[in-house]
N, C-alpha and C positions, 0 to 999 in steps of 0.2 A: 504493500500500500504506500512506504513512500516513495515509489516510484510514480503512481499515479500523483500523490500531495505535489511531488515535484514538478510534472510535467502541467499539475494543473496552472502554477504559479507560474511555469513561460506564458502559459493561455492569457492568465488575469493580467499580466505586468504587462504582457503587449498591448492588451485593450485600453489598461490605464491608464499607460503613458500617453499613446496615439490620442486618446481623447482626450486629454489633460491636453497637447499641444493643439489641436482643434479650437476646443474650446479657446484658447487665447486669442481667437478671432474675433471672437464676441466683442463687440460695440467695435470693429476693426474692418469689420467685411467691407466689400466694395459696394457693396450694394445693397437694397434692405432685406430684398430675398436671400442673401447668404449670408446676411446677422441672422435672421431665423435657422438656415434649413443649416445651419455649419454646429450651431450649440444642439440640435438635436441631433445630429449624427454624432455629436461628442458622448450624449446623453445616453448613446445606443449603445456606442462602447464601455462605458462607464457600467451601465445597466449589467452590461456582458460579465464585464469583470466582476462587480459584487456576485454572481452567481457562482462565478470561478472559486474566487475567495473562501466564500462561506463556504461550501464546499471541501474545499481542499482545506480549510481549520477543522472540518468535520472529522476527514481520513485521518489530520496529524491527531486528533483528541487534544492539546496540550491546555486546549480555552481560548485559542487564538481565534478572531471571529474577522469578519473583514476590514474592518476599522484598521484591527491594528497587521494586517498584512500589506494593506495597502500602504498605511502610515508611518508605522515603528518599525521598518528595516533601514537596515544601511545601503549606503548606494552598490555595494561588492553583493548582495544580497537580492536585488533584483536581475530578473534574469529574461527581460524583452532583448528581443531582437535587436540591433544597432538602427535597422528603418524608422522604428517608430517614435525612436528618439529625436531626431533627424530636425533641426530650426525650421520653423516654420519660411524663413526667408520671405519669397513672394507668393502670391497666388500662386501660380506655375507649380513651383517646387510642393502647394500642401494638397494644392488637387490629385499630382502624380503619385505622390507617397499613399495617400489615401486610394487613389487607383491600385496600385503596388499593393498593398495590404489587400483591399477589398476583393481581390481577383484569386487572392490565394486563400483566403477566411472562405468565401461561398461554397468551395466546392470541400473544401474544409470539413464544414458544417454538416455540408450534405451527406460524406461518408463517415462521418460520425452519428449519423442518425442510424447506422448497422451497431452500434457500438454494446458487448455486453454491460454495460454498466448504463442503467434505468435514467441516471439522472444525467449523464453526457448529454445521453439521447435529448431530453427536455431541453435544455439549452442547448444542444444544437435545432431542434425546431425552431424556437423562437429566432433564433441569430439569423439562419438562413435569410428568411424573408430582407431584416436589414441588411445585408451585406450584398443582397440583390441590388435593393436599393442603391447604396452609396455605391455599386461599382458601374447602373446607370447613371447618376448625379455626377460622380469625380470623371467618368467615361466624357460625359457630354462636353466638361469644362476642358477635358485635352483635346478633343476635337477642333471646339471653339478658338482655341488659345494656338492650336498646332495650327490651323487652317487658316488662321484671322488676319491681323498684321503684320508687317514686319518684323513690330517690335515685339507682339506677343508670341509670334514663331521662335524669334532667338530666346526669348525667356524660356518657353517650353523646349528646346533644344537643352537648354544649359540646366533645365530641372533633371533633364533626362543624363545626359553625362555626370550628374552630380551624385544621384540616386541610386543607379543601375548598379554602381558598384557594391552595394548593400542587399541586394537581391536573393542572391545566393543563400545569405542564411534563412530566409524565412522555411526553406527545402531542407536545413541540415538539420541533423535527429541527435540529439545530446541523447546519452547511456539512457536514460530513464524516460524518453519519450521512444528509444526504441523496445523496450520493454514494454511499457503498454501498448504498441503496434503490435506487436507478437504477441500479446496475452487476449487482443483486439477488443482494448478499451479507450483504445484514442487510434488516429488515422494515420499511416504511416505519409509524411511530410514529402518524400521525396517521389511518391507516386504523381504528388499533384502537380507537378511540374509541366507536363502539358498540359493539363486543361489551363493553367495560367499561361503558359506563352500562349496558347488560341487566344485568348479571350484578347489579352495586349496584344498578339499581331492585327487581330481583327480593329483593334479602336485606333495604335497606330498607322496602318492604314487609310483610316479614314484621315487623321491628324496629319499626315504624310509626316510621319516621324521613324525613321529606323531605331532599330534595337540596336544597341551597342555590344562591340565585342569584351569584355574584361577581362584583365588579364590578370590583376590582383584583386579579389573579393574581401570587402569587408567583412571580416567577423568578432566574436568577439563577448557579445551581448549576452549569451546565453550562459557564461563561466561568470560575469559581470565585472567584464572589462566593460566600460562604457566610455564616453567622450566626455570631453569638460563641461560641454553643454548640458551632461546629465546633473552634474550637482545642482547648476544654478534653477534647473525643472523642479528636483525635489525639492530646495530650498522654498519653493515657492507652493508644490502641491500638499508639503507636509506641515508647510506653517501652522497652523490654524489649530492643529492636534497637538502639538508640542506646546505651542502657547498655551493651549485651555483642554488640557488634557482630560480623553473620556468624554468629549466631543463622539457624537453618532449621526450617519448619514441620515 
């Protein structure tokens, strides 16, 4: 079982961070339609992860609940992917990451719906639907932004060189995510690798954006080596609970 507790906290820490950086768009968006639809996709992620969380404090038993797995680790202690940590920079770069993730969560989702374990199954129902979602919504915005301008083509050009290189890990399977592949309680990660290039060749395409070749992949995330970027996120998403401890969602 701590193989599953483990594998569940890559789940939860990549949901939380990804929408913790989302969310920072709020009252930022370009537009009024994406102050609304950008804090509820955060809220989806967010939503994802409390399930993760409580969950996986269940397997460990210790009384850890989600509050304090989301809140009370150290930054070596979380263990998301290097993507979803990723500065939000411009549009360009938060629609593609979001793209990036969403493309590889759906199909995700879907084959963890075979999953022996009753409650994956359940939160993989619900998530599916949203991750439909955002990888229509983030889909649309590469199109628009690959197809559009001048200026918005080289931004999405340079979201894509910037990003691409971090890709890779979302398919690599740390010891205890391949254990619950094999005991088939969670999806094995490197299967999904084509349905996600389909899904990206087909949107780049449309965006007339190539895929890039890499020759060195980030990784990293998952041991929790993280970037600099990541202290100043946590400093900021775990305020609040430190300050006024025993704070509840």
């Amino acid at each position: 079982m701590s193989a599953l507790f483990n594998a569940l906290l890559e789940l939860g820490d990549d949901h939380l961070i990804l929408g913790h950086r989302i969310s920072e768009w709020c009252g930022h968006a370009p537009m009024l339609e994406e102050d609304l639809a950008m804090p509820n996709m955060a809220l989806d992620l967010i939503g994802a992860s409390r399930s993760l969380y409580t969950y996986a404090g269940e397997i460990e038993g210790n009384g850890r609940d989600e509050d304090q797995l989301a809140y009370l680790r150290l930054d070596r202690e979380y263990k998301n992917c290097l993507l979803v940590e990723r500065p939000n920079e411009d549009f360009a770069h938060t629609m593609l990451r979001q793209l990036y993730f969403a493309a590889f969560m759906e199909p995700y989702w879907q084959a963890a719906l075979a999953s022996k374990d009753r409650t994956v199954q359940g939160i993989a129902g619900k998530s599916i639907k949203e991750m439909a979602y955002h990888i229509r919504h983030a889909g649309e915005w590469v199109v628009r932004l690959g197809d559009g301008t001048k200026e918005s083509a080289n931004r999405m050009k340079d979201a894509v060189d910037w990003l691409h290189p971090y890709v890779d890990e979302l398919f690599a399977m740390s010891e205890d995510a391949q254990t619950c592949a094999d005991e088939g309680l969670l999806p094995d990660r490197a299967a999904l690798r084509d349905q996600w290039e389909q899904t990206i060749s087909n949107i780049f395409d449309q965006a007339l954006l190539e895929i890039p070749s890499v020759q060195f992949a980030q990784t990293g995330g998952r041991t929790g080596h993280h970037g600099e970027e990541f202290g100043h996120l946590l400093s900021q998403l775990q305020y609040v609970q430190r300050t006024h401890p025993g704070m509840v969602w």
